[in-house]
Every structure is written in C-alpha cells, then in structure tokens.
C-alpha positions in Angstrom: -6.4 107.2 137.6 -9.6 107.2 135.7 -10.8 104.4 137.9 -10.7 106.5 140.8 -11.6 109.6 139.0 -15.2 107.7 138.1 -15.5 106.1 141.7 -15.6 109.1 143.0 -17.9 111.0 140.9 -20.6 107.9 141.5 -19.4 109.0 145.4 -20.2 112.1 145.1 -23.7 111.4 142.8 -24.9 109.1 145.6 -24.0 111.5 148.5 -25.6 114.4 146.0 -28.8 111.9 145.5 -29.2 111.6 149.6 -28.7 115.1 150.5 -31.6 116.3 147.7 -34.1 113.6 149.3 -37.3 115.4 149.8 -39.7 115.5 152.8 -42.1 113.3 153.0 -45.7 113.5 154.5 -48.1 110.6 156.0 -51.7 111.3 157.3 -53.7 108.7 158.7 -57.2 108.6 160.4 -58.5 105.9 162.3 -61.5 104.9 164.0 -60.6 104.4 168.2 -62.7 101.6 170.1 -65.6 103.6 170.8 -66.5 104.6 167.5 -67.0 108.1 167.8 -63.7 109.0 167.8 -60.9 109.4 165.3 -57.4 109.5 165.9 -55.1 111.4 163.4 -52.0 111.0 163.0 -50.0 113.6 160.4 -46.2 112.7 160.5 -43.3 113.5 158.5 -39.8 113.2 157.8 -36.9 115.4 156.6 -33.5 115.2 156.5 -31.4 116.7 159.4 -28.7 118.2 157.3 -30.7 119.7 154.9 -34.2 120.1 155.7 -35.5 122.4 158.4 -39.1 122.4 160.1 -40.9 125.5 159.8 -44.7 124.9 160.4 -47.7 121.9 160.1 -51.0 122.6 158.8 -54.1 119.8 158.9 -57.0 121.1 157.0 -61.0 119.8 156.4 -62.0 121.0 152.5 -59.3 123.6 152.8 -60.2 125.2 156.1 -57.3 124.6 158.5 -58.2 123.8 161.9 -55.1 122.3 163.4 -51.8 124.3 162.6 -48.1 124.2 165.2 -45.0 125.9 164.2 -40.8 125.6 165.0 -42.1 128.4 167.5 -45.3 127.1 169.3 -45.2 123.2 168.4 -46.2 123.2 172.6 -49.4 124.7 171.9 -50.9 123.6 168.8 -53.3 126.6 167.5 -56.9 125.1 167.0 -59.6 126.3 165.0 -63.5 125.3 164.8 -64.3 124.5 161.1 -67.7 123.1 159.4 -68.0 119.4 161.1 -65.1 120.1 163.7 -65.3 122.1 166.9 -61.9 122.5 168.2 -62.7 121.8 171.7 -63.4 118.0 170.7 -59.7 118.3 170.0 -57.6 116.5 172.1 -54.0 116.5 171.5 -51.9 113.6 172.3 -48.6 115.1 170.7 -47.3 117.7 168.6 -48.9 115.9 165.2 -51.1 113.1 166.6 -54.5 114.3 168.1 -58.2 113.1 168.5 -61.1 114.3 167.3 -64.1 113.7 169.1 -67.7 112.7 168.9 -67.4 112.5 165.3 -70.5 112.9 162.9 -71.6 113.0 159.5 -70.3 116.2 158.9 -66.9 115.5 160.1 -66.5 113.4 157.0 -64.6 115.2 153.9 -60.8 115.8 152.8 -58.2 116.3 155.3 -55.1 117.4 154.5 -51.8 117.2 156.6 -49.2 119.9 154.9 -45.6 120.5 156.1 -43.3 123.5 156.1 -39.6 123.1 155.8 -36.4 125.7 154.7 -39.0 128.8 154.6 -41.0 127.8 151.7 -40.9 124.3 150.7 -43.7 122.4 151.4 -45.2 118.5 151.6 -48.5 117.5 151.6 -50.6 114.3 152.2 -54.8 113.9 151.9 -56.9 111.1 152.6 -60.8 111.5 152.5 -62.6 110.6 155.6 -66.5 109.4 155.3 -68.7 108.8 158.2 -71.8 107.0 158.2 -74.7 108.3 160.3 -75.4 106.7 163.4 -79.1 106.4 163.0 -78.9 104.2 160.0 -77.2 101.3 162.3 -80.2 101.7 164.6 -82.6 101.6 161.9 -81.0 98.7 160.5 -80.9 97.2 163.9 -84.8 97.8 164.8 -85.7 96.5 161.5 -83.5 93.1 161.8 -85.1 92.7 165.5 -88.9 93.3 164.1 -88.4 90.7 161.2 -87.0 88.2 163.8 -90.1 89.0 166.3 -92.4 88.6 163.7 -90.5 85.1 162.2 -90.4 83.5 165.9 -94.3 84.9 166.2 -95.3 82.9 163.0 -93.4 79.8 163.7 -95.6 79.2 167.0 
C-alpha cells in the first residue's frame, strides 16, 4: 500500500511538473540573399491545456512596431519606428516577416514578447548590428587602387 501510495504521488508530481511548463519565446534575425533584407522570425510555444495566446509584440529599443493579437493575428498592426518604416514590412505569416532595405539605423535591440492567460508574458531579445554599406565600397575601391598601382609598378 505505501508502494502505490508513493508511485502515485511521483504520478501526480510529474503530471503537476508538465502542466506548470512555462511559455517559451525564440527570436531570430537573419540576413536573406540579397543583403538588405532581414528575415525575423519570433516564435513560441505554450502548452494547449494550460496556456492560452493573447497577444505578440516585436519591439526596436522599446518602441513596438510589429504587434498581432488572439483577435487580429490576420492583420498584424505595423508601426514606423526610428530605423524601421513599416511599409518595408512584409509579412510572410502571423510571426515571421521581412524587413526591408535594411540600414545602419535598423541595427539595435529587438525584442519578441508573448501574451498568454491575460497577463503572463515571455520575452526573447537579440541585438541586431548592421554595417554601412559604403564602408564595403570603400574597402573595395581601395583594394582595386592598390592592385592598379602593384600591376602598374611591376611593368
């Protein structure tokens, strides 16, 4: 009897331990093929018997400019922030979009932030930095001159 007594109170700590998982968050920003581009992907997972999805914010420096709800998650509301314009925003689903013709002051500290059972809430930041276009062609001209100017002297 006291065998079964502490089976099932281990039972009942794992099925206790499960139900009390929390939310979790992921953000992740990558670069697409063309360079100027950045692909962000703000995902997250709760548990179906317990956890209910309210709303998800994505914010630059703590101005949100990407926000859906359990009522709107169709049409995501967009906001234009410092470095963002929202109609560079193109959205591939309810938490993956692109942001487009990225520049220097795009980079800074995105946060993805969830909603669940009216008032909990997740959140996930990564910093994003992007380098200014005109240094790579700087860089460039002044590799090309120095190799001119080698292939000049040689002769």
């Amino acid at each position: 009897m006291q065998n079964t007594t502490i089976l099932s109170a281990i039972v009942l700590m794992v099925f206790t331990i499960y139900l009390c998982e929390s939310a979790k968050v992921m953000l992740t920003i990558t670069s697409m093929d063309n360079k100027s581009d950045r692909k962000v992907n703000c995902s997250y997972e709760l548990n179906n018997q317990t956890e209910h999805f309210n709303s998800l914010f994505v914010d630059k420096d703590n101005q949100v400019f990407y926000s859906i709800d359990n009522k709107t998650s169709i049409h995501p509301n967009l906001t234009s922030v410092s470095g963002i314009n929202k109609t560079n925003i193109k959205i591939l689903s309810p938490n993956v979009f692109i942001i487009n013709n990225v520049n220097k002051t795009t980079s800074g500290k995105y946060t993805c932030e969830v909603r669940y059972n009216n008032g909990q809430k997740v959140s996930k930041s990564v910093d994003l930095k992007v380098n200014a276009g005109s240094n790579n062609f700087v860089s460039g001209t002044l590799a090309l001159i120095c190799a001119v100017m080698l292939i000049a002297v040689s002769k």
